[in-house]
MARVEXSE-890906 format. One record per residue (C-alpha): x, y, z; residue in one letter. Coordinates in steps of 0.1 Angstrom, whole numbers, plus 5000, padded with zeros to 4 digits. Layout:
N
XYZA;...
// end
This chain:
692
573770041213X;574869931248X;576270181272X;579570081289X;579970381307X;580170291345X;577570411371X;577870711385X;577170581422X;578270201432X;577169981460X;581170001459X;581270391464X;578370381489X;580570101510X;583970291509X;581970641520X;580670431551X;584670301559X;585670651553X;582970791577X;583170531600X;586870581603X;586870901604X;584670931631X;586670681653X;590170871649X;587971241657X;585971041687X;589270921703X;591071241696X;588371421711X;588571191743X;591971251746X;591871641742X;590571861768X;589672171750X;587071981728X;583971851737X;580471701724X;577571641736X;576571301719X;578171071696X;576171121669X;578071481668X;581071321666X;579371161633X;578271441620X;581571641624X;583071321605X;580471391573X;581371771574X;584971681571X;584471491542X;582271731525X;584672021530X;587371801517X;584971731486X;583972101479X;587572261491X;589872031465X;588172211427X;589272581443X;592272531458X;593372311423X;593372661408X;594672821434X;597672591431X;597672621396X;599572941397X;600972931429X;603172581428X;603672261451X;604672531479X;601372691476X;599472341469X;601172281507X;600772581525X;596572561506X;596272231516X;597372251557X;595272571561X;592372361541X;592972131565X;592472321596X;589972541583X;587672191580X;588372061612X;588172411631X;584572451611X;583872101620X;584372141660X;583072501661X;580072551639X;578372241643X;575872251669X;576772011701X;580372041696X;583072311713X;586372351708X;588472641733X;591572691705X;593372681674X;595572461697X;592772241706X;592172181668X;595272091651X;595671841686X;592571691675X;593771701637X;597171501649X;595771281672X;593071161646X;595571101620X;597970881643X;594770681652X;593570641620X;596670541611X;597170261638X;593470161627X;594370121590X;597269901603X;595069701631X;592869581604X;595369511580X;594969751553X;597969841530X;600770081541X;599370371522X;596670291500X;594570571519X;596470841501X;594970761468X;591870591481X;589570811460X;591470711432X;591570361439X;587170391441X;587170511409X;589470251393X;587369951407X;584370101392X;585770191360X;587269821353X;584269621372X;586969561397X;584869591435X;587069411458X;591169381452X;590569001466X;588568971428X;591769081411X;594368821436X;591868561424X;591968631390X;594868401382X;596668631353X;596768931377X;596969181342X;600669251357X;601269421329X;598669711339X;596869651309X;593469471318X;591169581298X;589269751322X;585969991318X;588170281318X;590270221288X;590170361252X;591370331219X;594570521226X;598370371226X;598770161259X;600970371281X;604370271301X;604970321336X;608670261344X;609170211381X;613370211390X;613570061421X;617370221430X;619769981442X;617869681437X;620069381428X;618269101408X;619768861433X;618069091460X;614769041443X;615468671438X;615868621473X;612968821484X;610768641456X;611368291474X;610768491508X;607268591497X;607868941501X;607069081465X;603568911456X;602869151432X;605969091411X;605668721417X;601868721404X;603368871374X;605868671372X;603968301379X;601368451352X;603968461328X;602868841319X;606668931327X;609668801322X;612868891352X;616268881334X;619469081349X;621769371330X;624669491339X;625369841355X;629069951341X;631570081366X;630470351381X;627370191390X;625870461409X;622970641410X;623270951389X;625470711359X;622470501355X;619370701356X;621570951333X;621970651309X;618370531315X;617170811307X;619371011287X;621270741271X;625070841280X;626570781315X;630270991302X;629571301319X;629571051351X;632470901364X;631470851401X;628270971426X;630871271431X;634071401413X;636871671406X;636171861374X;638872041361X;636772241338X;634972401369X;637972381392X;635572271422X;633671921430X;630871801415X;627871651434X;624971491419X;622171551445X;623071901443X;620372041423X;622272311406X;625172011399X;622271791388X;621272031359X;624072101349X;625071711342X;621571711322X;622672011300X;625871841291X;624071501287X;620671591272X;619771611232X;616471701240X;615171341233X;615471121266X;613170861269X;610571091283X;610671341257X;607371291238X;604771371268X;606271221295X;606171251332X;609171231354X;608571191394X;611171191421X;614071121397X;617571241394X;617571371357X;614171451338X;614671221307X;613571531287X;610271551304X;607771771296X;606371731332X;608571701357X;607471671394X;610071641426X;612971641395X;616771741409X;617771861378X;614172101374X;614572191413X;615172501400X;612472551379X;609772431411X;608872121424X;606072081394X;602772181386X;601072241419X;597472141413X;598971781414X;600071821446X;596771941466X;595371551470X;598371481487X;598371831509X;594371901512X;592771551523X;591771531552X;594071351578X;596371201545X;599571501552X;598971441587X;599071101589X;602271051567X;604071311592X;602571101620X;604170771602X;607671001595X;608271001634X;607370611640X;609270531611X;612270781627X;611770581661X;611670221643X;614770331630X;616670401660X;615170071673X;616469861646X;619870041647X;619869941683X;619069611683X;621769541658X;624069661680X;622769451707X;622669161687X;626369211676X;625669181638X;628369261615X;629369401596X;627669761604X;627970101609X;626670381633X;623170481626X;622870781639X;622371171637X;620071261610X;620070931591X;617070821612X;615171131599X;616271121564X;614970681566X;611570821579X;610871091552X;612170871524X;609970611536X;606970721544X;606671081533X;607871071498X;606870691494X;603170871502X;603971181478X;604970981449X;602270731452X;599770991451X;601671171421X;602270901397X;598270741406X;597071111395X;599671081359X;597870721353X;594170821359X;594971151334X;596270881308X;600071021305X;601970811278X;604870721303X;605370791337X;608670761351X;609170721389X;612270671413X;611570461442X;614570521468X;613270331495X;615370011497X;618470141488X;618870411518X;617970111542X;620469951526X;623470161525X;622970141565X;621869791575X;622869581548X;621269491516X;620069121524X;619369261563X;615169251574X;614769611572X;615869661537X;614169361525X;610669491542X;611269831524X;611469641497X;608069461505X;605969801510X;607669911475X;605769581461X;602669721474X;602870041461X;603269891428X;600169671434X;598169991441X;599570151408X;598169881393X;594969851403X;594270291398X;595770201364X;592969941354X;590870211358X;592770461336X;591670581305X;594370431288X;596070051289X;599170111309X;602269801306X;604469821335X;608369781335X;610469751367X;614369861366X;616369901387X;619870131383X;622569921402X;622369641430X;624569701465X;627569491478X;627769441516X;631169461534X;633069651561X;634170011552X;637870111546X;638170261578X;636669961600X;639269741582X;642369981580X;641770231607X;641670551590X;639470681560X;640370641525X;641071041526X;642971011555X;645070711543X;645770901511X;646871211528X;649371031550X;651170881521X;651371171504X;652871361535X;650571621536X;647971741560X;644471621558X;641671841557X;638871871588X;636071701569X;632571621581X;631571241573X;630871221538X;628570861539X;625171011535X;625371251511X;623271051487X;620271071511X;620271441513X;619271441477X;615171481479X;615771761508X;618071931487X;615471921463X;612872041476X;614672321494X;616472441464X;612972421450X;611972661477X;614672931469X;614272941434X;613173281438X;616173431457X;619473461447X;619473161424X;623273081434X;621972721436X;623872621465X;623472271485X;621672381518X;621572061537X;623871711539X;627071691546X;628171811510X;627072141516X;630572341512X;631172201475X;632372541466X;635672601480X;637672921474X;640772791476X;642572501452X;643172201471X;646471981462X;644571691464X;640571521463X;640071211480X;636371081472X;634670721473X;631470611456X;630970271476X;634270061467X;635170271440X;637670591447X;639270821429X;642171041439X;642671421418X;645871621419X;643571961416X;646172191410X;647672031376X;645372141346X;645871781333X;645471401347X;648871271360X;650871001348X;652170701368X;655670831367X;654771151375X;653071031407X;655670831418X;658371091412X;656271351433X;654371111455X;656770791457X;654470601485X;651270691472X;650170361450X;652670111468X;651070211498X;647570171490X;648269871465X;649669741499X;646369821520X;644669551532X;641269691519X;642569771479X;642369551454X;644269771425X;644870091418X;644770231385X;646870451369X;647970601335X;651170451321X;653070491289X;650570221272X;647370311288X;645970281322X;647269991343X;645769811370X;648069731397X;647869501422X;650569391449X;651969081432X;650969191396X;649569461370X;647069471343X;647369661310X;643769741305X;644469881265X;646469571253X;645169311281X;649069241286X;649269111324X;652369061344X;652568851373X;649568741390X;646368951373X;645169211401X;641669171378X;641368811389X;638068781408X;636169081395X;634568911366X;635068911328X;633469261322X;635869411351X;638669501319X;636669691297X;634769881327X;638270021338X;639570081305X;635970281299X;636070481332X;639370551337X;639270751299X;636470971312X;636971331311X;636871381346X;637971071362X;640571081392X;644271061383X;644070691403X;641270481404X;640770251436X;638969931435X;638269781470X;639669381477X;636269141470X;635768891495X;634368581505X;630868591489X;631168881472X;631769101498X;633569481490X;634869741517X;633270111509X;635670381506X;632870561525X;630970491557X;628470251545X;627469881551X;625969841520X;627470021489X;627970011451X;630070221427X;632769961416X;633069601412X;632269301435X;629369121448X;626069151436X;626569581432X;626369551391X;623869341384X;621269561381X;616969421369X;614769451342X;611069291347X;609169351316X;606069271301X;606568921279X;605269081252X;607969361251X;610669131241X;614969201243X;616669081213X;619368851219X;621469051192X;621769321222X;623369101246X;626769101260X;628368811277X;629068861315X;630368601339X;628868291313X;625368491310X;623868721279X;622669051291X;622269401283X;625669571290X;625669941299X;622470181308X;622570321275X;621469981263X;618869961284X;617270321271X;617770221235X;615569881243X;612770101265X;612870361230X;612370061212X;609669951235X;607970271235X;608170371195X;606670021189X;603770091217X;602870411190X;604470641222X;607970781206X;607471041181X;610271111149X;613670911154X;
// end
């Protein structure tokens, strides 16, 4: 009987141990040029210091995997610098021919090799950050017969589905990896499809091993609605990114860890689509997950299991590196920010103060982190992997969603797909690949650029009353993966789960505001805190008379909505809109905001915990909204292209047209929810879902 098995050793594995020595060698021989302390006598020591670094690296990662295994990701991290060191220190101390005269003098060498082998790996063209799974990506070639990625470009089919039958793969069910690519329009990737920016999708595409089609994100279409329905299946605890509840008499804030699981208790059955052995990575909500790794909701459980995070942590010069790409991507950032302003691009907003850093460790530090994490789930053959790739939309928010910088972080997300891929061909299992995203972004000018004053301020003027001293509220959804991690951190202490970074760090309040102004993008919602029940339309008028003439009457609203004696009614300045009967008087303030704009009111504006009034910016000229917050590029309510959300599935994995709503002349899935009862489907007919 012929043995498939694949060698142990390859001309392949001997060629990529050369690179890596070679390389290796060049970022220590410049670094020790550069650093006074450190000196050899010969270059051949410089070699051999490059070997021993390897070998430590080799022999260190079994240990400190157990290590880790008890300790967590915060042990895995604190293991995998002092591994890190302790190799390099060996490496200029011990070795014959080589002196070093500190501590200092190491971890210089240690930075100054990473950056260099970091501007190498970019010199000669290699991808953004396929070093932090390179071992991985050796063994995958060898596994499927796959030596050069070149072989696999000229294959023609490409396997986009993950599912070549590659050496690796065995008789088991083929497994799903579901990559959301957050706030993704399928216009967005339309456009960057015909700019050549996402070869990897477009391969699959021109193959014909996917199929691209759009669905539509329901109003809220944010964030924390859609992965709750994507993975959950019900978006009702959710009526906007943040909100008044009643219940709890405080706001609720979905990057808040502590907020974040307690949205999933309300929302969860204990069967979300990554119940039966699934992995959830860098998401919002854990689907159920058994395994949950960089999870808000499970912050306070850890970070995950922490003998997956010592690749990341341990290799040699991979931690290092990605901090060393943090602070060019920090300084790219300001550049770019700059140069808009120079260039006099509008519309835009200030890119400053700690947006630059919070850009730079979304994407290069956690773009590296979750690379490495979900490659090590596919080469262990977990049934479905579930990852959230942030990257595009935080550029977005803050240069525009069609501006270059977004649309090249959505380029290097294309890549990392391409490298999950190619590990995954070398899996034990098949893997089929789906790409989602949960809501597409709307460019505009905010409220305040237009009228002159925040949608909080403008509220509290016409209601007479003083307005509270507020920091700026537009980033808060970037502080979500630090207020991960550190909650993470202090899961040990006093457990009061507080936000500890971002500018909604004082969610708890001890005293009982009259009123809460919040936006999600164009969508805002106004709360009279200290009634125990949602006001009616006369009641606001009788207490508050200039409240919704006044902002109907803003040049940056659209409607307001609020509750009459039939229902909630849209109301527009030369018109209203019964949403419950469809009864419209005068000139329909729905006009414009497409035939799905109705029943997306009537739906949110029921919700448990939505706002007394519901604002919907004015849409513009080409689709174009004005955030009720400080961001260029937003979504949350309707206009533009911020609800038409993708879905780029194998062919094979069909959508029955017997799920499809019509929107705007075009059948689609309608709603999150319907999008996890179609992956369900997809995975219970892949032999992956367990019971009902």
């Amino acid at each position: 009987m012929r043995d498939h098995r694949p060698p142990l050793v390859t001309v392949v594995d001997v060629r990529a141990a050369l690179w890596s020595l070679a390389s290796t060698a060049a970022g220590l021989g410049v670094a020790i040029a550069l650093v006074d302390g450190v000196r050899v006598t010969s270059p051949w020591d410089v070699l051999l210091a490059a070997l021993v670094v390897g070998l430590g690296d080799a022999l260190l990662r079994a240990p400190l995997r157990r290590l880790a295994r008890a300790g967590g990701a915060v042990v895995a991290l604190l293991l995998g610098l002092a591994a890190q060191v302790l190799v390099v220190w060996a490496a200029l101390t011990l070795l014959p021919g080589v002196t070093s005269d500190s501590w200092a003098d190491v971890l210089a060498v240690l930075l100054v090799a990473a950056v260099v082998m970091a501007c190498g790996h970019w010199v000669v063209g290699a991808r953004d950050n396929a070093y932090v799974v390179g071992d991985l990506l050796r063994r995958a070639r060898r596994r499927a017969g796959l030596p050069r990625r070149a072989d696999r470009d000229d294959a023609g089919d490409g396997a986009g589905d993950g599912g070549a039958d590659g050496g690796g793969a065995d008789d088991r069910p083929p497994g799903v990896l579901v990559v959301m690519l957050d706030g993704v329009a399928r216009p967005t990737l339309d456009h960057a499809l015909e700019a050549g920016l996402v070869p990897t999708m477009e391969r699959w595409l021109g193959s014909g091993s996917h199929r691209l089609e759009s669905w539509w994100a329901r109003v809220p279409c944010t964030t924390p609605a859609s992965t709750l329905g994507l993975l959950h299946g019900t978006t009702d605890a959710v009526p906007a990114f943040r909100w008044w509840s009643r219940r709890l008499g405080r706001r609720v804030v979905t990057n808040r860890p502590a907020d974040a699981a307690e949205v999933e208790r309300s929302a969860s059955d204990g069967r979300g689509l990554l119940a039966d052995g699934g992995v959830a990575v860098s998401t919002m909500f854990s689907g159920d997950a058994p395994t949950s790794l960089l999870v808000m909701s499970r912050a306070a459980e850890g970070l995950g299991p922490g003998q997956l995070f010592v690749r990341f942590f341990s290799s040699p010069f991979v931690l290092v590196r990605a901090v060393a790409g943090t602070v060019g991507e920090a300084l790219k950032e300001v550049y770019q920010g700059w140069q808009q302003v120079v260039r006099g691009v509008r519309p835009r907003v200030a890119r400053r103060g700690w947006y630059p850093v919070l850009r730079a460790v979304t994407n290069v530090l956690l773009r590296d982190l979750n690379t490495s994490l979900v490659a090590e789930q596919l080469v262990r053959g977990a049934p479905v992997v579930c990852v959230d790739l942030v990257d595009y939309d935080e550029i977005a928010h803050h240069a525009g969603p069609l501006r270059p910088e977004a649309l090249r972080a959505l380029e290097g997300l294309d890549r990392v797909v391409g490298l999950w891929e190619e590990i995954a061909r070398g899996a034990p299992r098949r893997y089929r690949t789906v790409v989602v995203s949960d809501h597409g972004q709307s460019l505009g000018a905010t409220f305040e650029q237009v009228v002159g004053r925040s949608f909080a301020d403008e509220v509290h003027r016409l209601m007479a009353i003083p307005a509270p001293v507020r920091g700026d509220r537009a980033d808060g959804e970037a502080w979500g993966p630090a207020n991960t991690a550190l909650h993470a951190l202090r899961r040990d202490g006093d457990g009061d789960g507080q936000l500890l970074v971002g500018p909604d760090r004082d969610t708890v309040r001890t005293d009982l505001p009259e009123v809460e102004v919040i936006g999600s993008g164009n969508l805002g919602m106004v709360w009279f805190c200290r009634e125990p029940r949602r006001r009616s339309a006369a009641e606001v008028a009788a207490r508050w008379p200039a409240l919704v003439p006044g902002l109907v009457e803003s040049p940056a609203v659209g409607f307001v909505v609020v509750h009459g004696a039939h229902g909630p009614v849209a109301r527009g300045r030369l018109g209203s809109h019964e949403l419950a009967t469809g009864r419209v008087t005068g000139r329909d303030p729905l006009a414009g905001y497409g035939s799905r704009a109705r029943a997306d009111l009537l739906r949110v504006a029921g919700l448990e915990d939505a706002g007394d009034l519901v604002v919907v910016s004015v849409v513009g000229p080409m689709g174009r909204v004005h955030a009720l917050e400080g961001l260029v590029g937003s979504h949350g309510g309707l206009g533009g292209a911020q609800s038409e959300a993708l879905l780029l599935h194998p062919a094979d994995l069909v959508v029955p047209d017997d799920e499809r709503e019509e929107v705007d002349g075009a059948r689609v899935l309608v709603g999150a929810e319907a999008v996890h009862r179609r992956l369900v489907a997809w995975l219970a007919a892949l032999g992956l879902r367990e019971g009902p």
